[in-house]
VOLONU-810833 format. One record per residue (C-alpha): residue number from 1; chain; x, y, z. Coordinates in steps of 0.1 Angstrom, whole numbers. Example, Ala and Ser with C-alpha at 12.3 -4.5 7.8 and 13.67 -1.06 7.14 Angstrom:
+-------+-------+-------+-------+-------+
: kolza : tordo :     u :     v :     w :
+-------+-------+-------+-------+-------+
:     1 :     A :   123 :   -45 :    78 :
:     2 :     A :   137 :   -11 :    71 :
+-------+-------+-------+-------+-------+
//
This chain:
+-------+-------+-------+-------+-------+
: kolza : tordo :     u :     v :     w :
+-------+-------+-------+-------+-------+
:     1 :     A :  -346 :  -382 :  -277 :
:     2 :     A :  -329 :  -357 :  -295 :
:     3 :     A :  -330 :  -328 :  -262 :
:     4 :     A :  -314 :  -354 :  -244 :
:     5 :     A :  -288 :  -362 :  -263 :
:     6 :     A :  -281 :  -323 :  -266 :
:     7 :     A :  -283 :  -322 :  -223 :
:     8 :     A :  -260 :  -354 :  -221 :
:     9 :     A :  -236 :  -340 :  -240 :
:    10 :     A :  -232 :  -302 :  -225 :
:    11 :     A :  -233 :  -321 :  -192 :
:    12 :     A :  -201 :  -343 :  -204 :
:    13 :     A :  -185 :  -315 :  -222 :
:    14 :     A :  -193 :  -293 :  -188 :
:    15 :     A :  -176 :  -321 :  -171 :
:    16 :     A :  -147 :  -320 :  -192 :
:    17 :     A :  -139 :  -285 :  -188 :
:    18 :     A :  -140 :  -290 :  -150 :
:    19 :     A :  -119 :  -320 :  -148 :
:    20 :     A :   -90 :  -304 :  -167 :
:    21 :     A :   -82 :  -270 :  -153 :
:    22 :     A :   -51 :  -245 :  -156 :
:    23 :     A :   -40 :  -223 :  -132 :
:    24 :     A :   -58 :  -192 :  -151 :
:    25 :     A :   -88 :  -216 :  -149 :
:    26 :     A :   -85 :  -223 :  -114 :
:    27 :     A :   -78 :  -183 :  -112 :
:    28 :     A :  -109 :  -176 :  -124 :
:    29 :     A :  -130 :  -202 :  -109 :
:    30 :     A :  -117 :  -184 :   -75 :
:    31 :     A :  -127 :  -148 :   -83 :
:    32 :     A :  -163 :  -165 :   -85 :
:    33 :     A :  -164 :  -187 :   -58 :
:    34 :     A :  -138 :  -180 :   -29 :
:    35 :     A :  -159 :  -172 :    -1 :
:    36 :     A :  -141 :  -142 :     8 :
:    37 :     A :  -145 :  -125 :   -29 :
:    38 :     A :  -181 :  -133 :   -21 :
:    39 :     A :  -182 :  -118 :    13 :
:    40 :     A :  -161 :   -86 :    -8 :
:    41 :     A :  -188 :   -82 :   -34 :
:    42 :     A :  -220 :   -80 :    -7 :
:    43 :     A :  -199 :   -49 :    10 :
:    44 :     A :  -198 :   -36 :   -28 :
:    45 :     A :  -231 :   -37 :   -29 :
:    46 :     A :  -239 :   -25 :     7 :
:    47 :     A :  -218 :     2 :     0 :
:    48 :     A :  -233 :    15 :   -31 :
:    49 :     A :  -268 :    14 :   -10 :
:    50 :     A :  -250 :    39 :    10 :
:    51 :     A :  -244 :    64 :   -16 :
:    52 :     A :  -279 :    61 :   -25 :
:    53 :     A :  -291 :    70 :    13 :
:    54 :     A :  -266 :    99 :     7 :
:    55 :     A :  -278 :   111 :   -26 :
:    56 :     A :  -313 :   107 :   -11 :
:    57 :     A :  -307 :   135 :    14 :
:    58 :     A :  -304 :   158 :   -15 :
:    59 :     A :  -340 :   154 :   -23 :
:    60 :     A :  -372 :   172 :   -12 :
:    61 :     A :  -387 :   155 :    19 :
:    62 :     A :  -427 :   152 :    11 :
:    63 :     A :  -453 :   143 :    35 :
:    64 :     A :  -490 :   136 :    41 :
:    65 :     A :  -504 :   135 :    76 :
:    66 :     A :  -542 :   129 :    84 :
:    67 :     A :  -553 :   130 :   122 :
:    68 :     A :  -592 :   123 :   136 :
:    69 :     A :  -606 :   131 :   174 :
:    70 :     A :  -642 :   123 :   185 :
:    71 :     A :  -653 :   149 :   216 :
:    72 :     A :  -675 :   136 :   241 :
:    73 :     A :  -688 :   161 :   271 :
:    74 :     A :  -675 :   198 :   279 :
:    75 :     A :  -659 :   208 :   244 :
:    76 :     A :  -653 :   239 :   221 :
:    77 :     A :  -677 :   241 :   195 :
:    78 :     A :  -658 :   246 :   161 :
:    79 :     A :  -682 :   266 :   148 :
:    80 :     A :  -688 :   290 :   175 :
:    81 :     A :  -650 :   286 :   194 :
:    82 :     A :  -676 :   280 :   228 :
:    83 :     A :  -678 :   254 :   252 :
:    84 :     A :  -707 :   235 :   248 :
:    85 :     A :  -717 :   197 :   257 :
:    86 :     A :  -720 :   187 :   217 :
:    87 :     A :  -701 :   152 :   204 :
:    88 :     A :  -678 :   166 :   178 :
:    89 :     A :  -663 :   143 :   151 :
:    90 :     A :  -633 :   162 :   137 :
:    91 :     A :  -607 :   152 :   107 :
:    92 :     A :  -577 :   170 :    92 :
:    93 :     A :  -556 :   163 :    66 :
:    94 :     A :  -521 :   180 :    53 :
:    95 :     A :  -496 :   176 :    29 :
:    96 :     A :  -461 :   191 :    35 :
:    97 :     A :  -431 :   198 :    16 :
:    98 :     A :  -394 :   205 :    29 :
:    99 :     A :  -364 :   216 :     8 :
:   100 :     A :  -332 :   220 :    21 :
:   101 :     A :  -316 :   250 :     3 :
:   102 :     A :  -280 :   258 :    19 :
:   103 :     A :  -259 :   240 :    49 :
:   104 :     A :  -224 :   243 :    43 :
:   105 :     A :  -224 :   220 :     9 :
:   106 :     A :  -222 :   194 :    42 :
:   107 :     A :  -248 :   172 :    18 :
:   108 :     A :  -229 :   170 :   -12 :
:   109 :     A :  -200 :   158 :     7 :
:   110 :     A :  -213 :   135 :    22 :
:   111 :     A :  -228 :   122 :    -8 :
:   112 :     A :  -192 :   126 :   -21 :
:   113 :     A :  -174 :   108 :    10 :
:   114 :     A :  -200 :    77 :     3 :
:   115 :     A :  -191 :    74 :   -35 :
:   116 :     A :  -152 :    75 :   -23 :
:   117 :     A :  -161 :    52 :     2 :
:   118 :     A :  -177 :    27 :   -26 :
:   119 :     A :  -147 :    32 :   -46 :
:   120 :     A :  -124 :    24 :   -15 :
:   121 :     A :  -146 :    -9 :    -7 :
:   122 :     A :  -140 :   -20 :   -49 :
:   123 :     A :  -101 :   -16 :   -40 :
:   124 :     A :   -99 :   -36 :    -8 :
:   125 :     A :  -122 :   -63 :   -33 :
:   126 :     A :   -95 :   -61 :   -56 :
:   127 :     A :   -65 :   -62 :   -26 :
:   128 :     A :   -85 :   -96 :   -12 :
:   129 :     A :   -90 :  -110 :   -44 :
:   130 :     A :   -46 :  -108 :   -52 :
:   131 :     A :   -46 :  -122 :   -22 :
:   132 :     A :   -68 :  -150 :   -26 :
:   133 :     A :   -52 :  -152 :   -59 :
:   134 :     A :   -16 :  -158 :   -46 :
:   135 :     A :   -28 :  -185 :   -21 :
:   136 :     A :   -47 :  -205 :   -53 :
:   137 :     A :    -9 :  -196 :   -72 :
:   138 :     A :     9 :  -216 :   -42 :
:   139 :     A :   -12 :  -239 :   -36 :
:   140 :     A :   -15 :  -248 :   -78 :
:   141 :     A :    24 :  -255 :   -78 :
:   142 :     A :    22 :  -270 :   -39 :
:   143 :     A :    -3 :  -292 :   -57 :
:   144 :     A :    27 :  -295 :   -87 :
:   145 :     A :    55 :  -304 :   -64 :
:   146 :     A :    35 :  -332 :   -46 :
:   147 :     A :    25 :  -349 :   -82 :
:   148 :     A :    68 :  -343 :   -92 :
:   149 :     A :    72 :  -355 :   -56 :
:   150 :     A :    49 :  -392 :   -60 :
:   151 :     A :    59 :  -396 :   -93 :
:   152 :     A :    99 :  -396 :   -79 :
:   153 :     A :    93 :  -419 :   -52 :
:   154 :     A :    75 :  -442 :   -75 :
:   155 :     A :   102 :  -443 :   -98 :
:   156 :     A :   126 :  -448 :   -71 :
:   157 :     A :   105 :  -480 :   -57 :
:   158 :     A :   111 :  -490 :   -90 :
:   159 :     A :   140 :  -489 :   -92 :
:   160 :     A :   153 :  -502 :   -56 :
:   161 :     A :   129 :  -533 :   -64 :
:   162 :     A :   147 :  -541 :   -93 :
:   163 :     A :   179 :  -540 :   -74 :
:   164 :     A :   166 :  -559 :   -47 :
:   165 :     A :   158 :  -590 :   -76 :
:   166 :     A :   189 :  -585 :   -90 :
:   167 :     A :   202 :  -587 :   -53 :
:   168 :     A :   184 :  -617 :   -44 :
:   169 :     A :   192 :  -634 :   -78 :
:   170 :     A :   233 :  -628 :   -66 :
:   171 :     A :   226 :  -638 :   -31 :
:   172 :     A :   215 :  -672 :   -49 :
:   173 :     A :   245 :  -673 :   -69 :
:   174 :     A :   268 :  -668 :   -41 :
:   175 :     A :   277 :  -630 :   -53 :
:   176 :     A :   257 :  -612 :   -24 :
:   177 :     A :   252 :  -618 :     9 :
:   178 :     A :   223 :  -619 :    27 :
:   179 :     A :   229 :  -589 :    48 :
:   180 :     A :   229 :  -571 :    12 :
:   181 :     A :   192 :  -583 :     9 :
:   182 :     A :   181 :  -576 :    41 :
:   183 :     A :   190 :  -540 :    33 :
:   184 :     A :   176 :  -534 :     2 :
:   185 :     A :   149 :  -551 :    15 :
:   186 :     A :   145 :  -527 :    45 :
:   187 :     A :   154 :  -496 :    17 :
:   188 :     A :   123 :  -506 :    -1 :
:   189 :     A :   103 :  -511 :    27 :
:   190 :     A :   116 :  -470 :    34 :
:   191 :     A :   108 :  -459 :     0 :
:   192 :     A :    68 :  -476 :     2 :
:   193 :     A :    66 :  -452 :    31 :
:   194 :     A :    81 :  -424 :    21 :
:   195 :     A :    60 :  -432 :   -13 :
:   196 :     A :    27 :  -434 :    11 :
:   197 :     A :    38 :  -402 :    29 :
:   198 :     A :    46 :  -386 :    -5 :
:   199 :     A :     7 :  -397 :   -14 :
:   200 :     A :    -7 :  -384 :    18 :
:   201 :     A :     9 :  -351 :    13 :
:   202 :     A :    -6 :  -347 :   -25 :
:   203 :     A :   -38 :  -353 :    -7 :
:   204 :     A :   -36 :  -321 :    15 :
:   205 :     A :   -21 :  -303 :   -12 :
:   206 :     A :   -51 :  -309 :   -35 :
:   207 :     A :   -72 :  -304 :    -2 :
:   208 :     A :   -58 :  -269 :    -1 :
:   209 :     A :   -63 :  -256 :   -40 :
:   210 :     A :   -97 :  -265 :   -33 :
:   211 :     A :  -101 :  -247 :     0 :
:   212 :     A :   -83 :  -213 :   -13 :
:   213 :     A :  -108 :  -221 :   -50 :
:   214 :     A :  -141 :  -219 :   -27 :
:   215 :     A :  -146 :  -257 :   -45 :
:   216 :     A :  -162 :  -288 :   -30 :
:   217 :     A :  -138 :  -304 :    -6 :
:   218 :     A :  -163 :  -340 :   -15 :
:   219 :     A :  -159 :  -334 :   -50 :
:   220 :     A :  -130 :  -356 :   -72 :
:   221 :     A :   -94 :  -345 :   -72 :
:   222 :     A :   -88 :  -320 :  -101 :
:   223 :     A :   -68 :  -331 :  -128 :
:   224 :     A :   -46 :  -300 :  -136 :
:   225 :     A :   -20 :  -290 :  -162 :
:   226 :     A :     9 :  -280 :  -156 :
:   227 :     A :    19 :  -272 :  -190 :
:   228 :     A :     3 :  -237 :  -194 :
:   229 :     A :    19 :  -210 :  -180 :
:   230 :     A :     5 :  -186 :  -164 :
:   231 :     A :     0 :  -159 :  -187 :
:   232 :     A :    -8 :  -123 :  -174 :
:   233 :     A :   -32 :  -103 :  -186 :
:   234 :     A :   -22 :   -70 :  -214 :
:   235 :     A :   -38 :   -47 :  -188 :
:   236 :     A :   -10 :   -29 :  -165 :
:   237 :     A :   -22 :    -3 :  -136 :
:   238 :     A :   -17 :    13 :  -103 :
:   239 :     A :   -14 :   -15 :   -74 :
:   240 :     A :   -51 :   -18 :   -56 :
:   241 :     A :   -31 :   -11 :   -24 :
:   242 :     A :   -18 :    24 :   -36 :
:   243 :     A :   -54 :    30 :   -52 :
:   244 :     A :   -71 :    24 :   -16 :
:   245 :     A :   -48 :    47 :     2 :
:   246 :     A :   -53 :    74 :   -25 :
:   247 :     A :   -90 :    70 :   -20 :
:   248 :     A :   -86 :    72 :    15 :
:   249 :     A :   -67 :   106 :    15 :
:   250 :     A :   -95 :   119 :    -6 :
:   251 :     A :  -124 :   108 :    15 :
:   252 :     A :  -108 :   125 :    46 :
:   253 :     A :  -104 :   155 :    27 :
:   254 :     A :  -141 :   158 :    18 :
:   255 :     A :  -147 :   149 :    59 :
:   256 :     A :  -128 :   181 :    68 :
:   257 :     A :  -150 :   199 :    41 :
:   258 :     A :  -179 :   182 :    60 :
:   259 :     A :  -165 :   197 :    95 :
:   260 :     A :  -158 :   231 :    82 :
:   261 :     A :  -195 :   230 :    65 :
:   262 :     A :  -206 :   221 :   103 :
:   263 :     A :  -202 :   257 :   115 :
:   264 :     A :  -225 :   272 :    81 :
:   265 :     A :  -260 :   283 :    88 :
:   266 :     A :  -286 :   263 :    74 :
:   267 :     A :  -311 :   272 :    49 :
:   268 :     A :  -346 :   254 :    46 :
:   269 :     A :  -380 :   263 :    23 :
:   270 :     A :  -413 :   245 :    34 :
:   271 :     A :  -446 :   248 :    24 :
:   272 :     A :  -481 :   227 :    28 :
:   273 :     A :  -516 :   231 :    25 :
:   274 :     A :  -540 :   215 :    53 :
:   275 :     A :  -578 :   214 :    61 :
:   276 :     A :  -600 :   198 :    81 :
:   277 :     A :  -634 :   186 :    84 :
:   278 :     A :  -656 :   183 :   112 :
:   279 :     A :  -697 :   170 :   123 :
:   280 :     A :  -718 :   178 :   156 :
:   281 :     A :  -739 :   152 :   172 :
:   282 :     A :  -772 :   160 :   193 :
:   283 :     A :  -803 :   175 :   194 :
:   284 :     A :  -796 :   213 :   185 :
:   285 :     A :  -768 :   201 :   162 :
:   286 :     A :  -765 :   226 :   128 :
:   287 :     A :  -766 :   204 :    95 :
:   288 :     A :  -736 :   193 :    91 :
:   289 :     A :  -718 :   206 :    62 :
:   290 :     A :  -708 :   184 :    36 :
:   291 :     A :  -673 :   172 :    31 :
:   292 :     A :  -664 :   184 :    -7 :
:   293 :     A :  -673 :   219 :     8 :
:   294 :     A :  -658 :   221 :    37 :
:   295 :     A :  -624 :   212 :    20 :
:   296 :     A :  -629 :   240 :     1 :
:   297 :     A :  -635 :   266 :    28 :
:   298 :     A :  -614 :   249 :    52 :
:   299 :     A :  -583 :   246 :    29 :
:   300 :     A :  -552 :   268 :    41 :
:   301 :     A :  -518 :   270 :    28 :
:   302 :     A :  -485 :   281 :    39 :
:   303 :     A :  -450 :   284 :    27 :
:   304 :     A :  -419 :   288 :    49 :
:   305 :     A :  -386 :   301 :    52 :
:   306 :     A :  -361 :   292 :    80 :
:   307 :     A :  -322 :   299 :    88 :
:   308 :     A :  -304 :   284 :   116 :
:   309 :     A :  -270 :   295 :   130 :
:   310 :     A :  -250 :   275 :   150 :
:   311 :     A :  -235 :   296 :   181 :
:   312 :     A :  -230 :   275 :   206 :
:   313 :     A :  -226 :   231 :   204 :
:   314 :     A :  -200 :   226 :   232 :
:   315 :     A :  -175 :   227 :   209 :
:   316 :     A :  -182 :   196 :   195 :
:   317 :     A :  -176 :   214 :   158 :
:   318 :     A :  -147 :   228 :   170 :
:   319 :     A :  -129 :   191 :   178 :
:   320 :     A :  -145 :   174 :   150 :
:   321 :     A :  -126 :   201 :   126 :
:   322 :     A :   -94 :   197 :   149 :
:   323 :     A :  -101 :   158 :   147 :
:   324 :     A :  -104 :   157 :   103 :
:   325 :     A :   -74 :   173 :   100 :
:   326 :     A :   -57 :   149 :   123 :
:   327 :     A :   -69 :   121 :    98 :
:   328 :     A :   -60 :   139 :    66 :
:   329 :     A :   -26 :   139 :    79 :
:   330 :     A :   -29 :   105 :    88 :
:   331 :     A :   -39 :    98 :    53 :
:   332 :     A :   -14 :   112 :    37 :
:   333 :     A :    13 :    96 :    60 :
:   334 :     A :    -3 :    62 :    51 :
:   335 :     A :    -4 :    70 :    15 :
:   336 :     A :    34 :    79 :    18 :
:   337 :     A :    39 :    46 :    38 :
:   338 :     A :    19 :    26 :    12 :
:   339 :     A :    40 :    40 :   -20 :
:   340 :     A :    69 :    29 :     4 :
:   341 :     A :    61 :    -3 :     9 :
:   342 :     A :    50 :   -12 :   -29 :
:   343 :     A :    81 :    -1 :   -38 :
:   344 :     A :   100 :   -25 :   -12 :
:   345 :     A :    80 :   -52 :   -24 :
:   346 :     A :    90 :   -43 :   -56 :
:   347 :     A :   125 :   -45 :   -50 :
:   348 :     A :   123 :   -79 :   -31 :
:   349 :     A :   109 :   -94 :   -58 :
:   350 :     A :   134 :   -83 :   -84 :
:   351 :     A :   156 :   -98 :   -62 :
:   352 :     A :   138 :  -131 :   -54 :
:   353 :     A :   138 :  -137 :   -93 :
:   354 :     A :   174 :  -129 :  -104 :
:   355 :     A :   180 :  -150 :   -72 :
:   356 :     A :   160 :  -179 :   -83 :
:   357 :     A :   176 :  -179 :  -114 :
:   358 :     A :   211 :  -183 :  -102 :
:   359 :     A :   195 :  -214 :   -74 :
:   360 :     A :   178 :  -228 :  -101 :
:   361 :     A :   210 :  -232 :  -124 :
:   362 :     A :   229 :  -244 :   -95 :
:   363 :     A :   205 :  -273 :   -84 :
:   364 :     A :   207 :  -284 :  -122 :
:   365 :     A :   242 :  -288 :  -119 :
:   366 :     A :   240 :  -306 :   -83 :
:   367 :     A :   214 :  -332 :   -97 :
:   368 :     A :   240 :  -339 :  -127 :
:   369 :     A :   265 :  -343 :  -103 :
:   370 :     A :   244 :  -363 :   -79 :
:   371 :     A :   233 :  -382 :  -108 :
:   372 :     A :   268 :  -390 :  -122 :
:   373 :     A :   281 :  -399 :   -84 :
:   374 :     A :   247 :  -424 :   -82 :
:   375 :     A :   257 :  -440 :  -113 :
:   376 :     A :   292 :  -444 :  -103 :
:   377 :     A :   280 :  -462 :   -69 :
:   378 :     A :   253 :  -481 :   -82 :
:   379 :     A :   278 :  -498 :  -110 :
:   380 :     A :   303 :  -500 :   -80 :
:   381 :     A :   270 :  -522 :   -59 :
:   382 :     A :   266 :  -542 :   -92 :
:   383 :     A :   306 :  -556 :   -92 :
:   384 :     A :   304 :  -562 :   -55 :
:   385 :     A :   328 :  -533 :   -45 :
:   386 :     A :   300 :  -510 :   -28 :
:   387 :     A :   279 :  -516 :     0 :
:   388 :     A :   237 :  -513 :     2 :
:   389 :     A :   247 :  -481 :    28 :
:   390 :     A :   268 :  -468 :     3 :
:   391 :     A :   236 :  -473 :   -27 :
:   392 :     A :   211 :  -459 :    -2 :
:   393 :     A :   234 :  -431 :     5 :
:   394 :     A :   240 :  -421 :   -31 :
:   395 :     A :   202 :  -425 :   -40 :
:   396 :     A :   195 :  -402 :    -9 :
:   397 :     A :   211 :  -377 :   -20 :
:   398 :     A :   200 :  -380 :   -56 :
:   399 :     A :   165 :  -375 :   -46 :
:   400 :     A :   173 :  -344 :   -23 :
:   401 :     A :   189 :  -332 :   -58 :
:   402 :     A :   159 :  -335 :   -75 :
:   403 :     A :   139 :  -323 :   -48 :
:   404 :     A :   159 :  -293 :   -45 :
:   405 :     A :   154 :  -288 :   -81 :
:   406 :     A :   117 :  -288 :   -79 :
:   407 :     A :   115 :  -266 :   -53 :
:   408 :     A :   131 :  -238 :   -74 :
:   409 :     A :   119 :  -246 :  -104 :
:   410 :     A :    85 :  -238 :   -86 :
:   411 :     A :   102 :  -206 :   -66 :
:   412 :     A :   112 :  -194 :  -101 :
:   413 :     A :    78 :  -190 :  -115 :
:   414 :     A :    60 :  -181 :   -87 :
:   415 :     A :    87 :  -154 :   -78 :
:   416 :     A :    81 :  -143 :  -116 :
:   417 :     A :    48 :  -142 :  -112 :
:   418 :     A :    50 :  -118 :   -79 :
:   419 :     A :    73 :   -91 :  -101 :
:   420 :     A :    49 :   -91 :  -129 :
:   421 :     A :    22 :   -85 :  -103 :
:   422 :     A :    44 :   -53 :   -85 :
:   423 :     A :    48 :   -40 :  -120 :
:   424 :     A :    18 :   -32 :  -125 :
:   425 :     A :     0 :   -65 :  -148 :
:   426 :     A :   -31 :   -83 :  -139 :
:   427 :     A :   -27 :  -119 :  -131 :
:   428 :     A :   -61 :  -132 :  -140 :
:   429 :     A :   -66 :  -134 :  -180 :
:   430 :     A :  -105 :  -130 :  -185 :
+-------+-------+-------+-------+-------+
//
């Protein structure tokens, strides 16, 4: 009784932590799930495989070979090297060895190239995961400015229902007309719909965190705060994308290496020992010789020692040389282009924040203003000297105010958010 008491209650407090989720939460539930961070961390892993098939060319190449041929009719005769009409079972056996001694270092750059290329897959990991990161960041606060959105519009159903009573009540006390109620009736009517829009929007929205989280689209809708901020984490370093053209420049210098290395002799020690084993069938057949000693006196070894110098490949060396250079220029143009473009991003994003500032500031004083002006006409409908278009007027514009608001409110941090990343800190707090 007591173990399941202990399960229930991991299970609820499991349940708990997944019901109420930050944005660093939903962050990190992203790097884990997000099918594309997934996909990212199998070519990781494919790619370290290659550096071990690299490294493993480095290594001695041992083999063990055993062969077996039964003679029937017109033969040689092992023991005598004759021809002679004797069945003849025959075995051999052999062990090889092969070590690669020189070829233009072409090996260890290789191996070098596949560790850079490792590196290089880590860094596009880390480029997709910001990625995926700033579509769970806009879809967090999309999800934010649907809830701010609903909540309005209920508030404003509210609110026009009460002045349609209060209408109504007038129209029976001779005050309003009926006109007057037949329009707030019709602006209420708007504001369920726009309410049910509003609804059907926060729907998608919610749809959408969870798509860009890797999460259940069946599962319940997330309940979210909204009241932690985002906060980065200590660690600062070079953007991924300037890391992966870095890496990139160096692999393509170790590839020239590799097709200058093409054009070095190569260098190879072998050795082996081998025997073999064989048994004649027939009437004037010798006693066979047994197998332990026949191993023995049959047993030959050998050790090798070969160069080979390329003279002649139809200049395919030749282009391949010409054709890494190319791409180490390439690389470094890219790099250049890269640092470029960080640095533009950079720059926009400076400016998107001092900018949001200043549109944030000026959509608090519109909503005052609107606010003010909607108080002004709605006291104006109460004494009978406004009209229901002039209240549904007013109250338009005060919710474009407030919508307007929202909007930068949410462009603010998000544009925050963006210059902290260019600078250099991690968005995802472990």
């Amino acid at each position: 009784m007591k173990r399941i008491i202990i399960i229930l209650t991991t299970f609820l407090a499991c349940m708990t932590t997944t019901a109420q989720m930050t944005l660093n939460d939903c962050l990190r539930y992203a790097v884990e799930h997000a099918h594309d961070n997934i996909i990212n961390r199998l070519e990781v892993s494919k790619a370290s495989a290659d550096k071990r098939i690299a490294a493993s060319d480095l290594m001695p190449s041992l083999s063990l070979s055993s062969s077996g041929n039964l003679s029937f009719g017109r033969n040689i005769d092992p023991e005598t090297n004759t021809y002679d009409n004797k069945q003849t079972l025959s075995t051999g056996f052999g062990l090889s060895m092969s070590i690669p001694v020189f070829d233009g270092l072409v090996r260890i750059n290789n191996l070098k190239i596949a560790d850079i290329a490792r590196q290089r897959r880590m860094s596009q990991l880390d480029i997709d995961r910001d990625r995926i990161t700033f579509e769970v960041i806009k879809a967090f606060y999309n999800v934010d400015y649907c809830t701010v959105m609903v909540d309005q519009m209920r508030t404003q159903l509210q609110r026009d229902s009460l002045d349609l009573v209060a209408t109504r009540r007038a129209e029976q006390l001779g005050v309003k007309s009926g006109a007057d109620v037949a329009r707030l009736v019709a602006l209420v009517s708007s504001d369920e719909y726009e309410l049910t829009n509003q609804q059907g929007l926060l729907a998608k929205a919610m749809s959408s965190l969870k798509s860009a989280m890797g999460m259940p689209l069946d599962g319940e809708d997330l309940v979210l705060d909204f009241d932690t901020p985002l906060v980065e984490s200590d660690q600062t370093g070079i953007n991924p994308s300037i890391t992966e053209a870095q890496l990139a420049l160096r692999q393509s210098e170790y590839e020239l290496r590799v097709a200058r290395g093409a054009f070095s002799p190569r260098i190879s020690l072998s050795g082996g020992i081998s025997t073999s084993y064989y048994r004649m069938f027939g009437d004037n057949a010798p006693t066979p010789t047994r197998f332990n000693t026949q191993w023995n006196n049959n047993m030959g070894e050998y050790i090798g020692f070969s160069v080979s110098i390329p003279l002649f490949t139809g200049l395919s060396n030749t282009n391949k040389l010409k054709r890494a250079k190319i791409n180490l220029n390439e690389s470094r143009v890219k790099l250049e282009k890269t640092k470029y473009e960080v640095a533009c991003q950079l720059s926009d994003a400076e400016l998107d924040v001092k900018t949001a500032g200043v549109e944030l500031e000026a959509a608090a004083k519109r909503l005052d203003a609107e606010q003010i002006a909607y108080n002004a006409v709605h006291r104006r409908f109460e004494l009978g000297s406004a009209s229901v278009i002039d209240l549904y007027t007013a109250g338009a514009q005060l919710a474009a105010a407030r919508s307007a608001l929202e909007g930068k409110r949410i462009q603010q941090i998000i544009s925050k958010i963006t210059l902290s990343y260019y600078m250099g800190a991690k968005l995802i707090k472990e």
